[in-house]
N, C-alpha and C positions, 0 to 999 in steps of 0.2 A: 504494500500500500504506500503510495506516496503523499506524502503532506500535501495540504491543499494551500499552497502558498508561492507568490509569487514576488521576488526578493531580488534587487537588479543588480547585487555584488554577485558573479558567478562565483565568487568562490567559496560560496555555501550551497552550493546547488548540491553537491554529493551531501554535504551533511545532513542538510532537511530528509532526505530520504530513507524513512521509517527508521526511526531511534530504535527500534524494538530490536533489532538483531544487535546492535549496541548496549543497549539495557541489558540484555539477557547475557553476554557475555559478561558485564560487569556483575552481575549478580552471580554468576557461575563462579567468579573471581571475590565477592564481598567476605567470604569465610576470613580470606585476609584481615578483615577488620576484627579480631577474635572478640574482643572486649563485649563491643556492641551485640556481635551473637552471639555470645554467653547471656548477656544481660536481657537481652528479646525472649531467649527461647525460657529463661527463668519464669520472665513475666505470661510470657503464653501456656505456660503450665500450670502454672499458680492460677492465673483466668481460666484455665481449661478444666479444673478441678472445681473453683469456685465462681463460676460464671456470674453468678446472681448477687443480690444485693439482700440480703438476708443479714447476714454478721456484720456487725461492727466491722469484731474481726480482721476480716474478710477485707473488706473495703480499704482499711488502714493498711496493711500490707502493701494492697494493691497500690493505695495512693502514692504510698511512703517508698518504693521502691523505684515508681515513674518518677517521682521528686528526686530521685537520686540518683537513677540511672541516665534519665532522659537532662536530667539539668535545669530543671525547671525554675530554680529558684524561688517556691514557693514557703516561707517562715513562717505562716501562719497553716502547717499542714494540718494538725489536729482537726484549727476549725474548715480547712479545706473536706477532711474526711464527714465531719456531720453534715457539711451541706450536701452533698452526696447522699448521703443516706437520711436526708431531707426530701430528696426528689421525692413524688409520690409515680408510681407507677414505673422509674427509671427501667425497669429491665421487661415490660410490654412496651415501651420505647426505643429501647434498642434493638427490640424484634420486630419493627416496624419495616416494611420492602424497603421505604429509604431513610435517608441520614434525615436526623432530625434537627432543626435549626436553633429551637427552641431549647431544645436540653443542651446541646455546646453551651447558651449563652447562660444558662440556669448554673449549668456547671463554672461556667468562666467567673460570673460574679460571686464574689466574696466579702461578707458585712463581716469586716471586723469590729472586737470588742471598743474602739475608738471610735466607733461611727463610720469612719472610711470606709470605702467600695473597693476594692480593687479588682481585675480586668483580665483573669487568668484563661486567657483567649487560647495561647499555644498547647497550655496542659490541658486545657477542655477539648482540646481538637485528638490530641494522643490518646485522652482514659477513653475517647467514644473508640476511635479506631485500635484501640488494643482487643477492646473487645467486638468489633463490627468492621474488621481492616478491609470488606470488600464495600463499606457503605460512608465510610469516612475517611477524607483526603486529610491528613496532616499539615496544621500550617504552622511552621516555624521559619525563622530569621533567613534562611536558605534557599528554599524554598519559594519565600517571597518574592529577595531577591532574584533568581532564576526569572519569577512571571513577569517581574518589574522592568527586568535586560532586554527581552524577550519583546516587551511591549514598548519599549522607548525606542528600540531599532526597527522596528516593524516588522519583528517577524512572530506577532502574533495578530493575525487578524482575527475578529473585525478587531480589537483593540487598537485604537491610534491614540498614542501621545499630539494633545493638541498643543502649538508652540507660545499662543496666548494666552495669558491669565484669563485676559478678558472676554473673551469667545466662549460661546453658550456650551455646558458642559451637556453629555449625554453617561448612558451606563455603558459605549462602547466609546467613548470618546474625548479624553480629561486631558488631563494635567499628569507627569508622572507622581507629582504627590497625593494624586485626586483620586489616582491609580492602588496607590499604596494603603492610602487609608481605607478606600474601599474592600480589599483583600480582608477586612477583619470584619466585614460582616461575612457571616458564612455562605448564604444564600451568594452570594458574589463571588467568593473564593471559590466554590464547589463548578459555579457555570466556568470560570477563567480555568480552571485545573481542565475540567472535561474537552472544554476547548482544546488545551495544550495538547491533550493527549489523543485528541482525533486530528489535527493537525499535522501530529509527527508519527502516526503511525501505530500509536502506542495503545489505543480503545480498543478491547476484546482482544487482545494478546498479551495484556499486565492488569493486573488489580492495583489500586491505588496505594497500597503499600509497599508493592515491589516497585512503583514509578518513585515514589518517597525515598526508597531506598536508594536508587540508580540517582537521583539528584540529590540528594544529600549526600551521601557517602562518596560522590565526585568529587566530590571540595575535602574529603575526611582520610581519604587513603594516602593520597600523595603519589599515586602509582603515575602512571602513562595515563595523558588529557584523553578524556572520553567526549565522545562529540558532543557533551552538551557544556562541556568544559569550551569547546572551543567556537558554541556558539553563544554563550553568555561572558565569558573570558570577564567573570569579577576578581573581584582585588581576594588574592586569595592569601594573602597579608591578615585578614581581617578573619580567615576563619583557623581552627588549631586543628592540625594535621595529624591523625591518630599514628600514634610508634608505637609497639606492642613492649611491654617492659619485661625485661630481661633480668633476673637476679640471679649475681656470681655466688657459686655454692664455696660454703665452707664448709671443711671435711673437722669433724671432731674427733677428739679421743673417747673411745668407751674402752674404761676401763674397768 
């Protein structure tokens, strides 16, 4: 399948030409990343055992180990886990045909004991797709960026970066900050993801977590540029480069 796109630098003509056999290779190759698959396949087991939202428990584990593994940055996790198990109905929710918009943003927000809200937009988008990985697209810092590259060079149609401020904005056709901010509603995120992914080839031959995988872990391996490295070519300065850690054995005495 080839992208449905039409791009007047020829020397991305070979790239746009279905990412999928590119993905797939890189994902045949991601075991490299050990860390992360140690850390994934923990959490898909732990969700595979305890699916539901029944235990406290349950829940706390599950929160407390995405806040650790994934990097969330989230300090108030306690009261992250009760809102959680606040949701009513959360798990006939996440058995819903599709992603639901409403429980990311039920999940994202958080009333701390100070009054403040805070916006836990990127872990709301991880706890749905750990447990629903073929119904929720993961949006993190990466990721973004990626849709944001994508769309300011025009190689995501219809998405056009518009070059005035002042020129009437539409939902195909902004600003790249207009672009950016939009990606955190979901309903916006989920149509620009699907987009991406029927574009390059990548719809009904990836689930949304192996395309998560394939653009994030680009920027995280450090190996040989994968085409979507060399058609976003970000500051990769700005992301840290997984090395797998090596400790020198010391031999003791048994005596």
């Amino acid at each position: 399948m080839n992208a449905r796109l039409t791009i007047k630098n020829r020397d991305y003509i070979m790239l746009i030409q279905d990412l999928s056999s590119d993905a797939r290779k890189f994902l045949e190759q991601h075991k490299n990343l050990v860390s992360y698959d140690i850390q994934e396949n923990i959490l898909r087991k732990f969700i595979a055992k305890y699916p539901n939202h029944d235990y406290y428990e349950a829940v706390e584990v599950k929160a407390k180990l995405l806040n650790m593994f994934y990097s969330t940055g989230i300090q108030a996790i306690d009261a992250m886990v009760e809102n959680i198990m606040s949701i009513a109905d959360i798990d006939k929710i996440l058995q819903l045909p599709t992603y639901s918009k409403g429980l990311v943003e039920a999940i994202a927000e958080l009333k701390l004991k100070n009054g403040k809200i805070r916006n836990n937009y990127s872990f709301a988008t991880k706890y749905c797709a750990l447990h629903q990985p073929e119904k929720y697209p993961i949006y993190d810092s990466i990721v973004a960026a990626v849709l944001t590259k994508l769309m300011i060079t025009d190689k995501l149609p219809p998405y056009i970066r518009k070059k005035q401020t002042l020129e009437q904005s539409s939902n195909t056709y902004m600003t790249q900050g207009e672009f950016e901010e939009k990606l955190r509603d979901y309903d916006f995120f989920v149509n620009v993801y699907d987009t991406f992914m029927a574009d390059y080839g990548l719809k009904g031959q990836l689930n949304y977590r192996e395309v998560d995988w394939y653009l994030w872990g680009a920027y995280k391996d450090g190996g040989k540029p994968t085409k979507i490295e060399e058609l976003t070519q970000l500051e990769t300065n700005k992301y840290v480069v997984y090395t797998p850690k090596t400790i020198q054995k010391t031999k003791i005495i048994i005596s």
